[in-house]
Structure formats: C-alpha cells, structure tokens
C-alpha positions as CSV (number, residue, x, y, z in Angstrom):
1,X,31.0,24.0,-23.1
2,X,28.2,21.3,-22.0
3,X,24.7,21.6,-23.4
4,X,21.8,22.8,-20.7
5,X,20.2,20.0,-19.2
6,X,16.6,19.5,-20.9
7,X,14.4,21.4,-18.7
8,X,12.6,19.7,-15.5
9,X,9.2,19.6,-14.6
10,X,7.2,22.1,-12.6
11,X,5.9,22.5,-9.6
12,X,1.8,22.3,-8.8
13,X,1.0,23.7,-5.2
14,X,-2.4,23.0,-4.0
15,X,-4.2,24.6,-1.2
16,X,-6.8,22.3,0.4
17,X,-9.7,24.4,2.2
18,X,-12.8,23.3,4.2
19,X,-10.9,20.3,5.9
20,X,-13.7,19.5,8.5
21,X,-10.9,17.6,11.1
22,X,-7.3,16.4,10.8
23,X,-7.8,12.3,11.6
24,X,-6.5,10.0,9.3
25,X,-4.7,11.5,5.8
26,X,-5.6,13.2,2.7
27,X,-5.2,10.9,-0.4
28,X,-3.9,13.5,-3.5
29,X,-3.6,11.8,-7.2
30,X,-3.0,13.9,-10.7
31,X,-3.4,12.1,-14.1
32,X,-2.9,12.9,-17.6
33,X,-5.6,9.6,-18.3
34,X,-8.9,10.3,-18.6
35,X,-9.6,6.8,-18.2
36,X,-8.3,6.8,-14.5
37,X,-9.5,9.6,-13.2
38,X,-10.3,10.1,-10.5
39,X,-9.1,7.7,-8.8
40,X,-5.9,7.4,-10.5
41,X,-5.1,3.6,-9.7
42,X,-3.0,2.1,-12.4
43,X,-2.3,5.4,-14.6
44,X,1.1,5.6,-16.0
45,X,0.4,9.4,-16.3
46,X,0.3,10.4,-13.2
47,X,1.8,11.5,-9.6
48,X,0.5,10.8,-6.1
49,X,1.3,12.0,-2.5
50,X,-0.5,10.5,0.7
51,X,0.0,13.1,3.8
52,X,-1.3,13.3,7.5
53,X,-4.1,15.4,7.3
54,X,-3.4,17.8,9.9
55,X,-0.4,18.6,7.7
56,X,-2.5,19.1,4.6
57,X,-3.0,22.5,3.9
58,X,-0.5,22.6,1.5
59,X,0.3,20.2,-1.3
60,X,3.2,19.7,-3.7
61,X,3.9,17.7,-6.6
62,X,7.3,18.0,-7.8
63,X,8.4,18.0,-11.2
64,X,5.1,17.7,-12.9
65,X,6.0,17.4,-16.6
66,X,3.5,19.9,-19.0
67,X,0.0,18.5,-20.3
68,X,-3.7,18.3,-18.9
69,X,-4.5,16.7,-15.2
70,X,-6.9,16.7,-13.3
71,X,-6.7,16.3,-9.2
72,X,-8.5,14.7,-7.1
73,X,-8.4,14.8,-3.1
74,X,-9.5,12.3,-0.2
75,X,-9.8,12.7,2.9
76,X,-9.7,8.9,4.6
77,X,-10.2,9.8,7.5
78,X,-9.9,6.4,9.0
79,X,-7.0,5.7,6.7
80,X,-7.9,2.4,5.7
81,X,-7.0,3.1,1.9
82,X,-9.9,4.1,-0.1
83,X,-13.6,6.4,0.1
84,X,-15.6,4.8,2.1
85,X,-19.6,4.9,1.4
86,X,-23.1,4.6,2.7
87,X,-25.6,2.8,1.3
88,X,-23.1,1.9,-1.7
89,X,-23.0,5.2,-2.9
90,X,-22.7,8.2,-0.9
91,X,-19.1,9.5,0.1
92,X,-18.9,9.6,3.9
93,X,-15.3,10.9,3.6
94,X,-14.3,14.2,2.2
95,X,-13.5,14.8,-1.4
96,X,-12.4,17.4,-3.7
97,X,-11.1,18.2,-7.3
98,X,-9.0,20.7,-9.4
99,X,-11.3,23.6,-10.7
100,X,-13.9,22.7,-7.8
101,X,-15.2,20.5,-10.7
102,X,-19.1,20.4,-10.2
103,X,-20.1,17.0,-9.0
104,X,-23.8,15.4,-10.0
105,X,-24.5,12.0,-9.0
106,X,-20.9,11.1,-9.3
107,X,-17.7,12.5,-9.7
108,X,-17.0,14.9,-12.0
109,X,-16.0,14.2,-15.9
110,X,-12.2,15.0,-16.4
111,X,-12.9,17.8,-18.6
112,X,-14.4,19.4,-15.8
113,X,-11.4,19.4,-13.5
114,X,-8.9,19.4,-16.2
115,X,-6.1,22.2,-16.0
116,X,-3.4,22.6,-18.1
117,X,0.4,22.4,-16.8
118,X,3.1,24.4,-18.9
119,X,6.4,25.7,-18.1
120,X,5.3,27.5,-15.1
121,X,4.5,26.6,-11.8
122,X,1.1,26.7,-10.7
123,X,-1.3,26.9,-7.6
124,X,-4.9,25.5,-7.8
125,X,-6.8,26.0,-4.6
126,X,-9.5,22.5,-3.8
127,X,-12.0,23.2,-1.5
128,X,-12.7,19.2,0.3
129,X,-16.5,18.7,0.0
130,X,-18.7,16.6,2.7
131,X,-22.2,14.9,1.9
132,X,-22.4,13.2,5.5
C-alpha cells in the first residue's frame, strides 16, 4: 500500500463586479509578499492569470497553497501591460482588491486586503473601481 500523495493546493474563485466595458484584459495577481503587493512583479509567493475582459467575470487560481494573499485586479483596458495614469497619479483604468480593501491616496496596505487561504476552497467577490 502507497502513502497518499501530500495534499494539493486549493482553489480561490473570484467574482469580478462593476466591469464598466469588456476592451482589453483584466490583469489578476495574488501574493503572500507584502513587499510586492500589489502589483505583484517579482514575488516568489505568488500566482497570476491575465484574461480577456469580456471573459472575466469569473476568476481561478489553481492550487493556491495555504497562507495570507492579498489580490489585486486591473483592468488594462488598452492592454498595453500596466495602469495607466493622469497627471502621474490617478488610475484611468479600473482597479480592484480582495476584501474591497479601502483605498486613500493610494492603494491599499496588504493588511487591508489580506485573506487567509486554508485547506478549503474559497470565493472572494472584487468589485473593479473607476476614478475617471
């Protein structure tokens, strides 16, 4: 008789709402590093999935091992690769994170949109968020 295989990861579903249009695609990135988030470039801790935005009502990542993420959600609408501003500072692409994490001047902290993964899947619901 073989021993189990250790268990895989779980499964984190996330519903987008408020998508204002379906051009370009909707940038999704979860991190265990505080230090990278939100933007989750570089982090060893962490999973990404780009999809067509029309087609992103529904996101998964796949075996997400346990611990504390946050998410954060673009919506490059001209899918040229990152958030795009005005004046240097204001987001004129949609935006959104786990726990609809308040945001003030900034994005929010990863405390703020931190949820913990366990054993179980999960479903977080992100509503995308506008300022132009």
């Amino acid at each position: 008789m073989s021993a189990a295989p250790p268990p895989a990861g779980v499964d984190v579903t996330v519903s987008v709402t408020n998508m204002r249009n379906t051009d370009g695609v909707v940038r999704a990135c979860m991190t265990r590093d505080q230090g990278h988030f939100p933007r989750c470039q570089d982090a060893a801790q962490g999973y990404r999935t780009v999809v067509p935005a029309g087609e992103a009502r529904v996101l998964v990542f796949h075996d997400v091992a346990p611990g504390t993420y946050g998410i954060a959600l673009l919506h490059d609408e001209n899918g040229n690769g990152r958030a795009d501003r005005a004046l240097g500072m204001m987001p004129r692409e949609g935006f959104g994170f786990s726990r609809d994490a308040p945001v003030h001047m900034g994005p929010p902290s990863f405390g703020d949109a931190a949820i913990h993964i366990g054993s179980s899947p999960i479903r977080q619901t992100i509503r995308m968020r506008y300022m132009l």
